[in-house]
N, C-alpha and C positions, 0 to 999 in steps of 0.2 A: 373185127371189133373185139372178139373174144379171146386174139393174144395181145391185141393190146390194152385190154382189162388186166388179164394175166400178169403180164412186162409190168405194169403199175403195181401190182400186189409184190412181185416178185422185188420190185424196186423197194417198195415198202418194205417188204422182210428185212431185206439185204441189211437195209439202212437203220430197220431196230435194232438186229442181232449185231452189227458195227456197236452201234450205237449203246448198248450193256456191255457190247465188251468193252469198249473205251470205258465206260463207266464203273466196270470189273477193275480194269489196268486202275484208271485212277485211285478207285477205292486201295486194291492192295497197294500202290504206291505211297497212298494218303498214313493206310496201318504201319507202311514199314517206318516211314517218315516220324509220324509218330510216336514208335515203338524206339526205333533211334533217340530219338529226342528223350524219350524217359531213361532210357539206359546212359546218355551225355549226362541227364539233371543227376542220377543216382552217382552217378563218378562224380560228379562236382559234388555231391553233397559227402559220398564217401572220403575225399580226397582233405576236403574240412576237416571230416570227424578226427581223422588221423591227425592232421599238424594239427589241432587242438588238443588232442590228447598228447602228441611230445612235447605241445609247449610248457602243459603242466606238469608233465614227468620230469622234463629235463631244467624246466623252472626250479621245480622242487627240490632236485637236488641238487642244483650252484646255490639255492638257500641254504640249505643243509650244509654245505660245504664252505660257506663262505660265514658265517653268524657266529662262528668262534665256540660255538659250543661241545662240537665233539669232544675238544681234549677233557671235560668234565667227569667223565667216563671209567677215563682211561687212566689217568693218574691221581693219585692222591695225594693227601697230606696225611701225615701219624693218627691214629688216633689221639694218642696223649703221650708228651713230651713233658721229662722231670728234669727241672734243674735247681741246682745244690748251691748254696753260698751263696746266692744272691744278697740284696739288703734286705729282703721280705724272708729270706730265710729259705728251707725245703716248701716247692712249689709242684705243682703239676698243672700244665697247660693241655687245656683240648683246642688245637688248630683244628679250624673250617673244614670239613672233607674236599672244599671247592679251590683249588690251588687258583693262582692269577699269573698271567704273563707276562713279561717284562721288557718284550721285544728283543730279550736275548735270550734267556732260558724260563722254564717253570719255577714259581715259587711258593712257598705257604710262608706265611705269616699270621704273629698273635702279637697282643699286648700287653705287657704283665706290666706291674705294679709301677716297676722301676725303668722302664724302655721297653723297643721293640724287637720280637725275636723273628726274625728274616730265615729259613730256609731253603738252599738254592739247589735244584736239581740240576745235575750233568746235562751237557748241551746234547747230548742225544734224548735225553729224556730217562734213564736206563734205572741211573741213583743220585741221591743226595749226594754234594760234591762238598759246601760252603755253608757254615752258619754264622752270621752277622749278631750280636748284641751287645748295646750300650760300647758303641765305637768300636768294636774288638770283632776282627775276624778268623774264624777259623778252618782249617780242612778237617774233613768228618773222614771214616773208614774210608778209605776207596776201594774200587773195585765191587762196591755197593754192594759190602756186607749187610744182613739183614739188622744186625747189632751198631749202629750210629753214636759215638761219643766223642768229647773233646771237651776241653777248657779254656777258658773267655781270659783272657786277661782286660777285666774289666775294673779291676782296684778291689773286687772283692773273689776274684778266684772261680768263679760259677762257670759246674762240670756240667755239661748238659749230654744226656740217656734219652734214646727212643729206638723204637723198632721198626721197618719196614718189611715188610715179608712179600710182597709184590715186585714181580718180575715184568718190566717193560723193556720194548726196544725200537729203537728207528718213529721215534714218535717224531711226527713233522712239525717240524720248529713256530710254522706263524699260527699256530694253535686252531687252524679250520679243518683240516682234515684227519689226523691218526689213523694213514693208510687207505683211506676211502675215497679222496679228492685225487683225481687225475694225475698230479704231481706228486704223490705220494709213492715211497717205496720200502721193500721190509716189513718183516712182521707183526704184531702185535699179540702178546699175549695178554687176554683179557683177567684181570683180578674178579674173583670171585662174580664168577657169571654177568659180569657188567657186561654192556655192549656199546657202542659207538651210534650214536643216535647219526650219524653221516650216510649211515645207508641204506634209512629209512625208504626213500627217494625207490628204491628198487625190493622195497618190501611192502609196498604199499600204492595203493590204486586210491587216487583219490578226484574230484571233480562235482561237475555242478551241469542240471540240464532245466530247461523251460520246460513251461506248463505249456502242455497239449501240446507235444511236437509227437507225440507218439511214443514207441520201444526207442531207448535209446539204449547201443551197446558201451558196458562197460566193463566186463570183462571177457578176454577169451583166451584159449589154452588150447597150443595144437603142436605139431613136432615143429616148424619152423623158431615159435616162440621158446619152448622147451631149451633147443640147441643154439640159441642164441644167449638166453640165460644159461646155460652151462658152459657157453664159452667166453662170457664176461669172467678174468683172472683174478677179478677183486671179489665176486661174490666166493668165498672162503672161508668167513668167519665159523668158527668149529661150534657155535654156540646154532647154528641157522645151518638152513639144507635147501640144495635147488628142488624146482619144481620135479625135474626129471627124477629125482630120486625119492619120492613123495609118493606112497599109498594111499596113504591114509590123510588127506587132509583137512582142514576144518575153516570153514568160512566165514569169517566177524564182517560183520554189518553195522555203518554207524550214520545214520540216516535222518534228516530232520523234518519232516513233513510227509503227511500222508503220499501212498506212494502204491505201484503195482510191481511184482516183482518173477520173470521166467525166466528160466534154469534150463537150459538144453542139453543135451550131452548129442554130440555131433556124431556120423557114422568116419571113423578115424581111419577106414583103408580106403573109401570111396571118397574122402579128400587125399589122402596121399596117392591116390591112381589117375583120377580125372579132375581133382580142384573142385570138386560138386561137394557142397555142402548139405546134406543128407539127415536128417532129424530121426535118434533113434529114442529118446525118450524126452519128454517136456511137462514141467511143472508150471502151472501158472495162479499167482495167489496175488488179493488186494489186500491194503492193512489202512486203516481210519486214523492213524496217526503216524508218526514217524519213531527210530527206538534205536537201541545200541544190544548188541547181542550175535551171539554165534547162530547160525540158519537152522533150523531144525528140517528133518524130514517131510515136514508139512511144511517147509518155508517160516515159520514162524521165524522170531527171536529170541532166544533161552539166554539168563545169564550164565550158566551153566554148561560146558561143552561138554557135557557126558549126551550119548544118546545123540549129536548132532550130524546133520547129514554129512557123508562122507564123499568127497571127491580124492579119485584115482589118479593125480595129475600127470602120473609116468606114465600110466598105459593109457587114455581117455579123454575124448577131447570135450570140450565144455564153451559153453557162450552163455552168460549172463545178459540179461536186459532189464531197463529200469525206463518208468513211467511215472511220470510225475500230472496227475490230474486236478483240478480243481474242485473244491468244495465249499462248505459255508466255512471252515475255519483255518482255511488259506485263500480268500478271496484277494487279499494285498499285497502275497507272494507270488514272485515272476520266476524263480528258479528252487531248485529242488538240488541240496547239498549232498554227497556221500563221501563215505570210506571204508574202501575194501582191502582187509588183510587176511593173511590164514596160517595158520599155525601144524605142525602133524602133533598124532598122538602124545610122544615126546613131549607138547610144551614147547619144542622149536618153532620159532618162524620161520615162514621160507619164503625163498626169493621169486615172487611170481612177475614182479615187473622186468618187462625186457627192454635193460637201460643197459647201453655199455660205456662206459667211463675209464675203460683203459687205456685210452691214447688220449696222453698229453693236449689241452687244450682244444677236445672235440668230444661231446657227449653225444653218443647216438642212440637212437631209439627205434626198434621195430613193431611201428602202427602196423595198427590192424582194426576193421570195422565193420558192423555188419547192419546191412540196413534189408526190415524185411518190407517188401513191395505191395502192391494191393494185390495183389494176388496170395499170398502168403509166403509166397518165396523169400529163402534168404540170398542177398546181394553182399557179396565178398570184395573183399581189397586190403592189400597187407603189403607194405615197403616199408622202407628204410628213412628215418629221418634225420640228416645232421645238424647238431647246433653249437 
């Protein structure tokens, strides 16, 4: 009777400890399943954040490149052109600084008393070639000397004098790009510190995020992005400098509603060894309204870049995040606007978007995003986008 109490207890045991381990097995299967499953949702939501961010990078610049505005920049018209004999007699004209295109070359034009005076740039873009008035055309210096003259046979003799002192070349004829847009080639020297508004696109972070989704990444700086921007063959203009060659750099914030704002600086050997993203220092600051200014050391915003915090973009790696909350004086706004550019000491901008637009007919783009978990960890992801 007393081993078959036993055999029953014994049977009993057997069958609990089965019975938690099955329940052990389950659980860990249930965490890994789980665990799985957040790590699937975090790629799906990282793999978003990325083709949303190319879309607006690389949106941004076929706008830029397609809106006809660059050549604005890049060429001009005289300041002020004299002409002799007219029926109005000695005149001096100020033409537009803002030349127009004719679907064949660059031109400026004015209006004077007596008709219109038409100036026609070389079909490179280089020099004035042609001047048009009162039916009468003429050829000007070639070889676009800086000194421009000639006489109108227009029934009263009118010599017309001006000066260009600006040297261009290989400007791209359907007036969108001047060397910036994909088709583009040759160089450009810019007139007195102008620049080419074409390739802003790659100097400038810009975007929009909803209320209460959390940190949302918007900017980051590491070696892959670095040498990806240093080997786009358009970022060159001598006026601007890549990331990779930036000490000293300075961070403009242009932001329009209340907003939270962390600043990381990443450990930059222990992502180049194992891809582990590694937190060596971290700012985190709220602001009650939204504002335009260069970041201060405290996060603030100064109109003033003296004293603004300084990122190391050559040697250091960095992730910005932004948080757009609700309060009593955005309760009827759904997204939260930014723009982010940066400057070095110099007063140069530099090129910190990694857009490459050197191959004809393909902009691409190296996303990258980082989303932090409930646990506080950061989750990584960074590829290549074509468009």
């Amino acid at each position: 009777m007393l081993n078959r109490k036993w055999s029953v207890f014994l049977y009993a045991v057997m069958i609990s400890f089965f019975a938690v381990l099955i329940g052990y097995i389950i659980s860990i299967k249930i965490d890994t399943l789980m665990e799985n499953l957040d790590i699937q949702n975090y790629d799906i939501k990282l793999h978003s954040n990325i083709t949303e961010k190319a879309n607006l990078s690389t949106g941004y610049s076929t706008f830029l490149n397609t809106n006809g505005s660059g050549f604005v920049n890049t060429i001009l018209c005289p300041d002020s052109v004299t002409m002799s004999g007219t029926y109005a007699g000695w005149i001096s004209v100020t033409i537009p600084t803002i030349p127009f295109f004719n679907n064949t070359s660059f031109a400026c034009s004015w209006s004077t008393l007596e008709g219109n005076l038409l100036l026609l740039y070389s079909s490179g873009g280089t020099f004035f070639t042609t001047g048009s008035y009162r039916w009468s055309t003429i050829s000007l210096n070639p070889g676009g000397s800086s000194l421009h003259t000639g006489t109108f046979s227009d029934g009263s003799g009118t010599f017309l004098s001006f000066t260009a002192t600006w040297t261009l070349s290989d400007i791209d004829l359907d007036g969108n790009s001047d060397n910036f847009q994909t088709s583009s080639t040759g160089i450009i020297m810019y007139p007195n510190d102008q620049f080419d508004d074409d390739d802003l696109a790659r100097k400038t972070f810009y975007g929009y995020l909803k209320k209460d989704i959390g940190w949302y990444n918007v900017f980051v700086m590491n070696t892959p992005v670095r040498k990806y921007i240093g080997a786009n063959i358009h970022n060159t203009t001598p006026y601007f400098s890549k990331a990779w060659d930036t000490q000293t750099g300075y961070l403009r914030l242009d932001i329009d509603n209340p907003y939270s704002i962390k600043i990381a600086e990443l450990d930059k050997t222990q992502f180049e060894s194992i891809q582990e993203m590694r937190i060596l220092t971290e700012n985190i600051t709220s602001f009650s309204t939204g504002g335009i200014g260069w970041v201060m050391p405290d996060l603030t915003l100064s109109g003033v870049k003296d004293w603004a915090k300084v990122f190391d973009l050559k040697n250091k790696d960095y992730a910005i995040f932004l948080s757009f909350s609700g309060n009593l004086t955005n309760t009827w706004i759904d997204f939260l606007k930014y723009k982010i550019s940066m400057e070095n000491e110099n007063g140069s901008g530099i090129y910190i978007v990694p857009i490459d637009d050197s191959t004809s007919g393909i902009t691409k783009y190296l996303g990258t995003d980082i989303l932090i978990d409930q646990e506080g960890k950061y989750r990584y992801k960074q590829f290549e986008v074509a468009r």
